[in-house]
N, C-alpha and C positions, 0 to 999 in steps of 0.2 A: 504494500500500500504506500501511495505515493503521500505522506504526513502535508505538504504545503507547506515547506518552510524552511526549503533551502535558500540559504543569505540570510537568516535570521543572524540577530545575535543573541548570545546566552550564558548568566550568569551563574556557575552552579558551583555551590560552595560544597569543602570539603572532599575533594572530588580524585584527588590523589590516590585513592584505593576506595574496595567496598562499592557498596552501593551506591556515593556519587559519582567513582568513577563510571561506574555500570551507567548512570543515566546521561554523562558526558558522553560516554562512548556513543550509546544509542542516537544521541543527539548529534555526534556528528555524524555518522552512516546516514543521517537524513540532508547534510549539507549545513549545517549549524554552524558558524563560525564561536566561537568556544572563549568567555573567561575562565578560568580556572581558578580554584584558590584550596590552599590549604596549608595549615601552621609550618611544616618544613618542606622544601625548596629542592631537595635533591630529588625526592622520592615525585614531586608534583613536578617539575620540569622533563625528569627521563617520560613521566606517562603522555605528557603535551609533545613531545619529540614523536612517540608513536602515532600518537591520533594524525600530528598534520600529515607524516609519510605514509597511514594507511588511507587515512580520508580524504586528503589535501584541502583540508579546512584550514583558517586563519584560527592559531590557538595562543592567547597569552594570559604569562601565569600571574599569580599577586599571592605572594608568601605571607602571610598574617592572619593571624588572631581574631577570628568576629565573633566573638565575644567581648569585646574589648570595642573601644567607642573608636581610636585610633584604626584598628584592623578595618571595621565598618566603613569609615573613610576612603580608606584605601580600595575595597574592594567594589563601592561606590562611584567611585573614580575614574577605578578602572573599565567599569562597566559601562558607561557612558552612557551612550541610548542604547540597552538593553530588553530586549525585543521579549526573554523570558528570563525569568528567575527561579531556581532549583533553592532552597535553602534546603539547609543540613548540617550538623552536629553532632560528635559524638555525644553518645549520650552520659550521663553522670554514671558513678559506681553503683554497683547494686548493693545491698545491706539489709539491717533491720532500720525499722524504725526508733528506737532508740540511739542509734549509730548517728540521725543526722541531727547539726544544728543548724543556726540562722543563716552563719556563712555557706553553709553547703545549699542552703534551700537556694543564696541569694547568686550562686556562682551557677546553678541550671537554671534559673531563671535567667541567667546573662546569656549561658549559650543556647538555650531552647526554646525559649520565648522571645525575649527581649531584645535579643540581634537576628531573628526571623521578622520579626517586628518594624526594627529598624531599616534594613533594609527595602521590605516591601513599603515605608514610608520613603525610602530614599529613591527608589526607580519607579511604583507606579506612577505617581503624576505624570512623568513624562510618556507612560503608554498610553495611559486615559486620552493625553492630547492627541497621541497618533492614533487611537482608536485602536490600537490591537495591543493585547498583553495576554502572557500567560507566569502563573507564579503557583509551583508545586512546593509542597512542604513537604518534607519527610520527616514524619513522625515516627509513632510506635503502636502497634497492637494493643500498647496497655491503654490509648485514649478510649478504645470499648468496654477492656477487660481489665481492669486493673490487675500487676504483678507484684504481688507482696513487696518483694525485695528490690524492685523498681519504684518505688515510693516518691525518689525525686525527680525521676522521669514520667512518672503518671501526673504529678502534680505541676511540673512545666510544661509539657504537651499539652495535655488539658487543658492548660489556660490560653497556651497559642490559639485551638483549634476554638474557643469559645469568639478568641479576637477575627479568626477568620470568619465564623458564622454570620457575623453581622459582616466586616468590612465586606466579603466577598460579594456580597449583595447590595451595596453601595456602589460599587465600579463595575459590577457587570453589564451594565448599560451604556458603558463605554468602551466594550469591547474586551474589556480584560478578565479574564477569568482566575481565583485563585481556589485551590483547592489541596486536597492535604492525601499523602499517599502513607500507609501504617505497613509495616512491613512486620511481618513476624520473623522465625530465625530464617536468616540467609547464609552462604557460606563464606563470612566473612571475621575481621580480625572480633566483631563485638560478639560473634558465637565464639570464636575461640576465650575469651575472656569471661563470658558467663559460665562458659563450659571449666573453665579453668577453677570456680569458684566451686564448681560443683564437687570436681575431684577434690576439692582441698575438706568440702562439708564432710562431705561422703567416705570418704577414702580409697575410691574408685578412678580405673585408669581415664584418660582422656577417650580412647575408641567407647569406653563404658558410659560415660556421659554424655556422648553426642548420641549414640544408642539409644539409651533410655530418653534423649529427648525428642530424636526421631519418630519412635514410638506412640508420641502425644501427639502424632502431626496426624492428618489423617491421607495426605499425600502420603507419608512415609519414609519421608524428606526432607532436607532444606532445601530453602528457595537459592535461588545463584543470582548472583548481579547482575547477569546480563536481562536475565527476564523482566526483573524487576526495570530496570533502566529501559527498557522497551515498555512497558505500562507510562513512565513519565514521560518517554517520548510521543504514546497519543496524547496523553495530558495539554499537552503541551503543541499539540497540532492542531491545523484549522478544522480538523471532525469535533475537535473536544469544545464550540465555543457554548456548545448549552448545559455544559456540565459547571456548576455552579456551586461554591459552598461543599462540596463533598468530601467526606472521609473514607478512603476506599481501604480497605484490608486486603494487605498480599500476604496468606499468612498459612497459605496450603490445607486450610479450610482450619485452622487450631483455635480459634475465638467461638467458641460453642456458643452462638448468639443465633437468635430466627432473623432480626435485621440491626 
C-alpha cells in the first residue's frame, strides 16, 4: 500500500533502537525524510547511516535528552516544519509501590508526559497552519491495564493519553490527527530489562522468563519492531486522517479487555 507521504518530514524521538527505531525505519520504506533523536550519538548516527543507504531518504540526527526543556529545544529545532511527530520514551523502572517517591513520580512525568506534551505544543501549530499533521504516541499497555510494578508508567501515560483525548479533538479539524499507539512486550532492550527483573525475583534463567511471559501472550509471542513500526506508519499516512483521539493496543491480544 502506497501510505501518501513520501517527502514528508518526520520527527521520531528515541529512535536509535527498539520500537522507534522500528517506526523510523517503516517511515522511511514509505519515502519519509527522517529527524532522529536519541540520548547517545554513536548508536543513533550508525542506525541514520543505514536508513539513508537502504532508503535514500534525507536523515538527520539530534543527540539529546527530551526530557529535559534544553533537549526539547533542540529537537524542536531540528525538526522545523515537521510534517509528523513519533514521541517516545523509555519508560521508568519497574518496582513496588513503596519503592517510589516524589522525584521519581516527577522524572516520568518529565519523560512520559510532559516532553510528549511539549513537543506536540512545539510542532502542531505549525501543521494546523498547513492543514496536514500526524502525531503518534507511544505509550504502554498498562494505559488499559494497569501493571503492578509499572506504577510510574501507568501513572504518566495515563495522564499523556487523558491530555491527548481532548487536544486530539481540538486540531482535528485542521487536518492533524494525534493518536496514541500501547505496545505490549516486543522484542526489544525494555523486555530484556523487565525480563531481567524477573530472573533476579524469581531465580529463574533468562530463556525461563521470556517463556513464562510468552505464555500470557495469546499470540504466543513477542511482538518485533518492525511490525509495530509498520502500525505507526499507517498512523501516520493519508488513510489514517479519520482516526482520531485513539489508543490502539499492539499487544498480541495480552490486555484481557472486550474494548
Amino acid at each position: 500500500m502506497d501510505l501518501g507521504i513520501k517527502g514528508k518530514r518526520a520527527l521520531v524521538c528515541a529512535s536509535s533502537k527498539g520500537l522507534g527505531l522500528g517506526c523510523a525505519e517503516a517511515l522511511a520504506a514509505a519515502g519519509v525524510d527522517l529527524v532522529m533523536n536519541a540520548r547517545g550519538a554513536e548508536t543513533l548516527d550508525a542506525e541514520a547511516d543505514r536508513l539513508r543507504g537502504t532508503y535514500g531518504v534525507n536523515v538527520q540526527t539530534v543527540a539529546a535528552d527530551v526530557a529535559t526543556q534544553d533537549g526539547q529545544a533542540a529537537v524542536i529545532d531540528a525538526a522545523g516544519a515537521a510534517d509528523i511527530l513519533v514521541n517516545n520514551a523509555g519508560g521508568p523502572p519497574p518496582g513496588m509501590w513503596q519503592d517510589w517517591d516524589r522525584d521519581d513520580f516527577i522524572a516520568a512525568l518529565d519523560a512520559n508526559m510532559l516532553a510528549p506534551i511539549a513537543l506536540i505544543k512545539g510542532l502542531v501549530p505549525a501543521m494546523m497552519d498547513r492543514g496536514w499533521g500526524r502525531v503518534v504516541n507511544i505509550t504502554s499497555q498498562s494505559v488499559r491495564a494497569p501493571i503492578g510494578v509499572l506504577g510510574l508508567s501507568n501513572s504518566a501515560r495515563t495522564g499523556l493519553t487523558g491530555y491527548v483525548a481532548g487536544t486530539s479533538r481540538q486540531v482535528a479539524g485542521s487536518g492533524v490527527t494525534i493518536n496514541n499507539l500501547l505496545p505490549g512486550i516486543h522484542a526489544t532492550d525494555r523486555a530484556d530489562s523487565l525480563d531481567g527483573a524477573v530472573v533476579k525475583s524469581q531465580g529463574i534463567t533468562l530463556e525461563e522468563a521470556r517463556a513464562q511471559r510468552a505464555a500470557t501472550i495469546p499470540a504466543g509471542r513477542y511482538g518485533t519492531a518492525a511490525e509495530f513500526g509498520a502500525a505507526c506508519a499507517f498512523l501516520c499516512s493519508t488513510h489514517a486522517g479519520f482516526i482520531v483521539g485513539q489508543s490502539i493496543l499492539l499487544d498480541g491480544g495480552a490486555t484481557n479487555i472486550t474494548m
